[in-house]
ZARO-911970 format. One record per residue (C-alpha): residue number from 1; residue in three letters; x, y, z. Coordinates in pm, 1 decimal, always signed. Layout:
N
 pos code       c1       c2       c3
 NUM  Ala        X        Y        Z
...
END
This chain:
222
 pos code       c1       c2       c3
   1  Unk  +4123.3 +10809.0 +16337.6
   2  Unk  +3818.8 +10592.8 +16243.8
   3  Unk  +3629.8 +10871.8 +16123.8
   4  Unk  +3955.5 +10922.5 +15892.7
   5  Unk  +3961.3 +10607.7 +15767.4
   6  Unk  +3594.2 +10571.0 +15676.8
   7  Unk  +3592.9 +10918.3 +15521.4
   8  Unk  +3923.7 +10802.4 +15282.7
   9  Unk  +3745.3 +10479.4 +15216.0
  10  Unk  +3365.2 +10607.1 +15128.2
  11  Unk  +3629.6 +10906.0 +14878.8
  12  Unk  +3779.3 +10629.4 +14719.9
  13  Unk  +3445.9 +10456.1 +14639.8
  14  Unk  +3305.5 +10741.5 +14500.5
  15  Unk  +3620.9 +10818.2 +14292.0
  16  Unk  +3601.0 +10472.9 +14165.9
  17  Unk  +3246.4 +10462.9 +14084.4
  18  Unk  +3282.5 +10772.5 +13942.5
  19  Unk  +3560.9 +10648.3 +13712.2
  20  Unk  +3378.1 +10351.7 +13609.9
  21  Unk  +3097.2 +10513.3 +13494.7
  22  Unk  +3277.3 +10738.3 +13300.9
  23  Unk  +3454.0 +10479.9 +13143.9
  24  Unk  +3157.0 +10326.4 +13042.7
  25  Unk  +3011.2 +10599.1 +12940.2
  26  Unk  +3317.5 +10661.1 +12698.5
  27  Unk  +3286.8 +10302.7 +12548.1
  28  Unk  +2906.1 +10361.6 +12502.2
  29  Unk  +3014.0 +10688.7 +12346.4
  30  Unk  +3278.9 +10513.3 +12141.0
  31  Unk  +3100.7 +10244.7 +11982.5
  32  Unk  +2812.3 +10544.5 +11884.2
  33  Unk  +3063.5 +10741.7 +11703.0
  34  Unk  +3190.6 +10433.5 +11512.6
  35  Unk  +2843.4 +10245.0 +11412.5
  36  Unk  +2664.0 +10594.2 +11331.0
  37  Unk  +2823.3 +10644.2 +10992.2
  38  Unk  +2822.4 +10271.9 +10874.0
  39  Unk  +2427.1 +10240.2 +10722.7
  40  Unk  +2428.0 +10263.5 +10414.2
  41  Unk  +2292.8 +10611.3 +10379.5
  42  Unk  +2549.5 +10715.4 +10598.3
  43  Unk  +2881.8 +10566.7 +10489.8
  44  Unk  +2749.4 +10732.5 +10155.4
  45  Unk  +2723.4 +11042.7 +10294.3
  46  Unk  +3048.5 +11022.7 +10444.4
  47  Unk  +3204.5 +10937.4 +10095.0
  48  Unk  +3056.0 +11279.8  +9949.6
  49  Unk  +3193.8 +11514.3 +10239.4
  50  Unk  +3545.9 +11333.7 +10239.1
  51  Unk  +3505.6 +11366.6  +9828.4
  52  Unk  +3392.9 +11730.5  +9894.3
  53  Unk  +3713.6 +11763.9 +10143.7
  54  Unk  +4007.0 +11601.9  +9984.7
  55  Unk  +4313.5 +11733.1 +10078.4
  56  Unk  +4524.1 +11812.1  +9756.3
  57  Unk  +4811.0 +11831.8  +9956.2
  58  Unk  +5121.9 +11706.7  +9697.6
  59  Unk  +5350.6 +11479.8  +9800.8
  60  Unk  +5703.0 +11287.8  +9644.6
  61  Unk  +5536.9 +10929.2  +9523.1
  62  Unk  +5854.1 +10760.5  +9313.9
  63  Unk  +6024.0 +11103.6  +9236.3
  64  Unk  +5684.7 +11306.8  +9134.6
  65  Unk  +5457.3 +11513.6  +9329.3
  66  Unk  +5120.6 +11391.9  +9333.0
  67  Unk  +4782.1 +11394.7  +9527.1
  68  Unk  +4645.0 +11118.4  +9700.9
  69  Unk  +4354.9 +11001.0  +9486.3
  70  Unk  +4355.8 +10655.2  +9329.9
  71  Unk  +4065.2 +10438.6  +9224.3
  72  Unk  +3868.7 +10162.0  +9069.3
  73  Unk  +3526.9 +10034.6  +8989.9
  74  Unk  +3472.3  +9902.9  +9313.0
  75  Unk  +3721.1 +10116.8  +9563.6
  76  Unk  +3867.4 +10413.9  +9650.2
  77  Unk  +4163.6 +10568.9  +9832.3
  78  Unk  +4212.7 +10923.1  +9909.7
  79  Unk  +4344.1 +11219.4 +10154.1
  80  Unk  +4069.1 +11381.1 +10282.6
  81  Unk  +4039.8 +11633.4 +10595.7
  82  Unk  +3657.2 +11499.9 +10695.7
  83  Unk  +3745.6 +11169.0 +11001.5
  84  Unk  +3509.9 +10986.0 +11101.8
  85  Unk  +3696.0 +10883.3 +11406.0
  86  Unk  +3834.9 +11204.8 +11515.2
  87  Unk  +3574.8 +11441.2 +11798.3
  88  Unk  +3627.2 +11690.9 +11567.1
  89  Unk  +3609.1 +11556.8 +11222.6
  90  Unk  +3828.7 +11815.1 +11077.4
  91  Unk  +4159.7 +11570.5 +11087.6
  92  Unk  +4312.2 +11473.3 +10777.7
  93  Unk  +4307.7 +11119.5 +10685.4
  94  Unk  +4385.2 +10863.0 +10386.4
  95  Unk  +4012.1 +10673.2 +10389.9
  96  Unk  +3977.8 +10336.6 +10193.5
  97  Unk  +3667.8 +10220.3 +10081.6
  98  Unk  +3618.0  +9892.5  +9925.6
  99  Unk  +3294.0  +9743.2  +9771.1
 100  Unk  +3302.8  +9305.1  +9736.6
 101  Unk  +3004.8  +9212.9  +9508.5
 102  Unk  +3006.7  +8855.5  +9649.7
 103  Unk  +2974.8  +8956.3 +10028.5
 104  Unk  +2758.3  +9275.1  +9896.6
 105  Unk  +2939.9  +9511.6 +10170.9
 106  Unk  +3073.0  +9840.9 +10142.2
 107  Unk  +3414.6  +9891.2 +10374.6
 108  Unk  +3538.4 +10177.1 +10483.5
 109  Unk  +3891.9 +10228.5 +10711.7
 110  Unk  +4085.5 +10566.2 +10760.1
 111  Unk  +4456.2 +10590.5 +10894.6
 112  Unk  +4613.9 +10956.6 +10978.7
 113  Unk  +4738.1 +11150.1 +10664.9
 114  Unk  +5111.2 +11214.8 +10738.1
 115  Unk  +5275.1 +11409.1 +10406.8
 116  Unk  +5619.6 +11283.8 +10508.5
 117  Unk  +5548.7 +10980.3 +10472.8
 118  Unk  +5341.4 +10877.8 +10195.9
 119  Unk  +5419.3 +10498.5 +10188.2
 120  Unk  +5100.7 +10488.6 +10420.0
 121  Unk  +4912.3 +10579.3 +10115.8
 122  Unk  +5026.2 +10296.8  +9891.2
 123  Unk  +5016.6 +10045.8 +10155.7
 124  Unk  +4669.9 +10165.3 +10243.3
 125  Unk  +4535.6 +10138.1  +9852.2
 126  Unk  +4605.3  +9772.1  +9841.1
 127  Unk  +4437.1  +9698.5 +10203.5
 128  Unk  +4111.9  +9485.3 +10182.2
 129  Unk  +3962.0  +9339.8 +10452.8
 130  Unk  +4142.7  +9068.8 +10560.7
 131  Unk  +4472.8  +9092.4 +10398.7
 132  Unk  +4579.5  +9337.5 +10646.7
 133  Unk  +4757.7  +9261.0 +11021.5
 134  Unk  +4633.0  +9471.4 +11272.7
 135  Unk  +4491.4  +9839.7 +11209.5
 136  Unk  +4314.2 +10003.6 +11014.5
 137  Unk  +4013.8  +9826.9 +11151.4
 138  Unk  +3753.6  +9827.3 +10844.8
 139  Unk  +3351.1  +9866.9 +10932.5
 140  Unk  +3140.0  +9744.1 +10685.2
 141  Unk  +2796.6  +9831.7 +10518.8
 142  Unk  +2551.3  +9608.3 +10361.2
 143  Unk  +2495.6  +9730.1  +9972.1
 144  Unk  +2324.1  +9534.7  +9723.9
 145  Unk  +2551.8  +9727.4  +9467.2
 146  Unk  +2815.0  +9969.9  +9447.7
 147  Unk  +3025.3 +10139.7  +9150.5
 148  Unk  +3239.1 +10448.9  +9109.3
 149  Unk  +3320.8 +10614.9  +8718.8
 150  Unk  +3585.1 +10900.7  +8742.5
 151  Unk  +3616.9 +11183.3  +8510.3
 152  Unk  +3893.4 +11401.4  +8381.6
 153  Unk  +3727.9 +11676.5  +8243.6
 154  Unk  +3430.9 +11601.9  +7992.4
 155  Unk  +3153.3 +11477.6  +8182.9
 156  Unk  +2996.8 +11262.9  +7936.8
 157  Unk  +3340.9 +11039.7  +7920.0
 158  Unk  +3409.6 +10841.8  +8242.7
 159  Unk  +3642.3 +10560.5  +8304.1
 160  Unk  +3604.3 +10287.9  +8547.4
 161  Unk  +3985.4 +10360.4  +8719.8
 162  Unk  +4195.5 +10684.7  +8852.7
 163  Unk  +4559.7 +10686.1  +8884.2
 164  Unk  +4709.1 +11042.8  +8794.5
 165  Unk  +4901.9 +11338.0  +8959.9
 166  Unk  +4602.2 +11546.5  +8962.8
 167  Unk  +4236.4 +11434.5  +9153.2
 168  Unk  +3987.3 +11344.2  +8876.5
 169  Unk  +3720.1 +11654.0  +8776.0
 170  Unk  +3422.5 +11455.6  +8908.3
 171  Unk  +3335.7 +11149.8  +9050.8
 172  Unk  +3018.1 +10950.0  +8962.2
 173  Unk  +2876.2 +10712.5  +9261.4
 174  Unk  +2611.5 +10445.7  +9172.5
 175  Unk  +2472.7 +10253.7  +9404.9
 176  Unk  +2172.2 +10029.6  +9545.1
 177  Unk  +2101.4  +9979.3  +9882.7
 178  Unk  +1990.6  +9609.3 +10015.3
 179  Unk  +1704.1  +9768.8 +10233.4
 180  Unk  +1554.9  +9974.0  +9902.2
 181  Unk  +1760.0  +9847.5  +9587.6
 182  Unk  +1574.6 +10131.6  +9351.0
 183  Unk  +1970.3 +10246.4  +9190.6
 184  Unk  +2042.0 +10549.2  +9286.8
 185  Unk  +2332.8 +10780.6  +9133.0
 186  Unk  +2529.8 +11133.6  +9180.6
 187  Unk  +2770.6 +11312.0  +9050.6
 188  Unk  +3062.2 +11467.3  +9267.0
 189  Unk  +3329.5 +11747.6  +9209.0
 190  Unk  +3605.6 +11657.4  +9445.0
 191  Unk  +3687.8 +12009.3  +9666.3
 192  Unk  +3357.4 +12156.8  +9570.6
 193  Unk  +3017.6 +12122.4  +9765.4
 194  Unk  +2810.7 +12144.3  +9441.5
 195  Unk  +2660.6 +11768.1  +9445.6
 196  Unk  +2430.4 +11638.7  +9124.7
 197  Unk  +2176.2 +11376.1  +9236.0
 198  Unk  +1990.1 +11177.6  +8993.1
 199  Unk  +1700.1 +10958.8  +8986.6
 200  Unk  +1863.1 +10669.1  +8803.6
 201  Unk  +2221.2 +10485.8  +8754.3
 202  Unk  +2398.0 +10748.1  +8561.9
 203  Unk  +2667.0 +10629.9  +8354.0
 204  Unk  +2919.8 +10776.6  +8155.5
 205  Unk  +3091.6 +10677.4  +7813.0
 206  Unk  +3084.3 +10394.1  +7640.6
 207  Unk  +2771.8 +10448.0  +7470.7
 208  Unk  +2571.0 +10428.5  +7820.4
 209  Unk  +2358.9 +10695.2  +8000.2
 210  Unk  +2583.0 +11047.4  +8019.5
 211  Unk  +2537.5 +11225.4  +8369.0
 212  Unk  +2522.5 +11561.8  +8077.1
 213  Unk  +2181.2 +11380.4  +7902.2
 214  Unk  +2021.1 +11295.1  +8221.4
 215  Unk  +2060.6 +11665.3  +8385.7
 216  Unk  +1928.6 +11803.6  +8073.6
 217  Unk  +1632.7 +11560.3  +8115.2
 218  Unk  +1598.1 +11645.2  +8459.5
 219  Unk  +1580.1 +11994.4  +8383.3
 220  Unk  +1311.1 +11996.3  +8079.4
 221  Unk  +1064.2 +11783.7  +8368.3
 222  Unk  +1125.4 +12077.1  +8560.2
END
C-alpha cells in the first residue's frame, strides 16, 4: 500500500513538473513569436507580405461590395491572409498599422477577418493605441519616420489617402529607421510579390520625386 502511494505521489510530481515546464516553455515561446516581428526591419517586412497577401475578399460595407483596404499618410487597415499571431501564418486577418510622428512608433494590431461581419473592419480603422478597451493589443516599433502614398493606376500620381471599392494598384512605403535614419523607400503591388526597392524617399505627384524617374535612374547606373 505504501509502495502505492509513493509511486502515485513521485507520478504526480513528474506530471506536474512536466506541465510546468511546458507551460513555461509555451510563454517563452509566446512572447518570441510576438516580439520577433516588431524591429523595425521586421514589422516592415511584415507590412510587404500582408500587402503582397491581401485578401480581396468583397464584402456588403453600407449596401456596396467592397475590399478591405483603407488608408492614410500615416496608417493603414487591410484584410490580409499573412498573421503574425497565428503558428501557421496563413490565417486571414484585418491588420492596423498606425505611425504617431510625436512618439516616433510604428503600431501594428491584427483581429480575425470574419466576411460576415465586416463592422470589425470599420471599428478596427479608427483604433489607435489607446482609444481602444481591451483587444487588439497593439506592439509598437521605434521609427524615426514613416509615410505611405497609394496609387490607382499611373505610378507617377500618388495620393496621400485610400478609400475605394477596389485595393489601390501600388503602394509606396517611405520610411527611416531611428537605429540608421538614411530614408529608405519601395514600391508595392498589393497581391503580387514583385517588390521595387529604392535607394531614396520616392515620392509620387505633386511635382516631387516619381517612383517611374527614379527606376529609370536606377536602371541607366546599371
Amino acid at each position: 500500500m505504501l509502495e502505492l502511494v509513493l509511486a502515485t505521489f513521485i507520478s504526480t510530481l513528474i506530471i506536474g513538473i512536466l506541465a510546468v515546464s511546458l507551460g513555461f516553455c509555451l510563454r517563452v515561446w509566446e512572447r518570441q513569436q510576438h516580439q520577433k516581428p516588431f524591429n523595425a526591419p521586421r514589422i516592415l517586412e511584415l507590412l510587404k507580405m500582408q500587402l503582397a497577401q491581401f485578401n480581396a475578399t468583397e464584402v456588403n460595407i453600407d449596401g456596396r461590395n467592397s475590399v478591405l483596404m483603407e488608408g492614410t499618410k500615416h496608417s493603414l487597415t487591410l484584410a490580409t491572409d499573412q498573421s503574425v499571431r497565428a503558428i501557421s501564418g496563413g490565417v486571414p486577418v484585418i491588420a492596423r498599422y498606425f505611425f504617431s510622428p510625436r512618439e516616433k512608433k510604428l503600431y501594428y494590431a491584427e483581429i480575425p477577418f470574419d466576411p460576415h461581419h465586416p463592422e470589425t473592419f470599420q471599428e478596427m480603422k479608427q483604433l489607435n493605441p489607446g482609444n481602444g478597451k481591451g483587444p487588439p493589443l497593439f506592439f509598437s516599433s521605434d521609427m524615426e519616420d514613416f509615410a505611405l502614398a497609394y496609387s490607382g493606376g499611373d505610378k507617377d500620381t500618388f495620393n496621400d489617402s485610400w478609400e475605394g471599392e477596389a485595393p489601390p494598384k501600388a503602394v509606396m512605403i517611405n520610411w527611416s529607421e531611428i537605429e540608421a535614419p538614411t530614408a529608405s523607400s519601395c514600391l508595392i503591388y498589393p497581391n503580387s510579390l514583385f517588390t521595387v526597392k529604392f535607394e531614396g524617399p520616392a515620392k509620387g505627384g505633386s511635382g516631387l520625386d516619381s517612383p517611374r524617374s527614379r527606376g529609370r535612374r536606377e536602371r541607366r547606373r546599371r
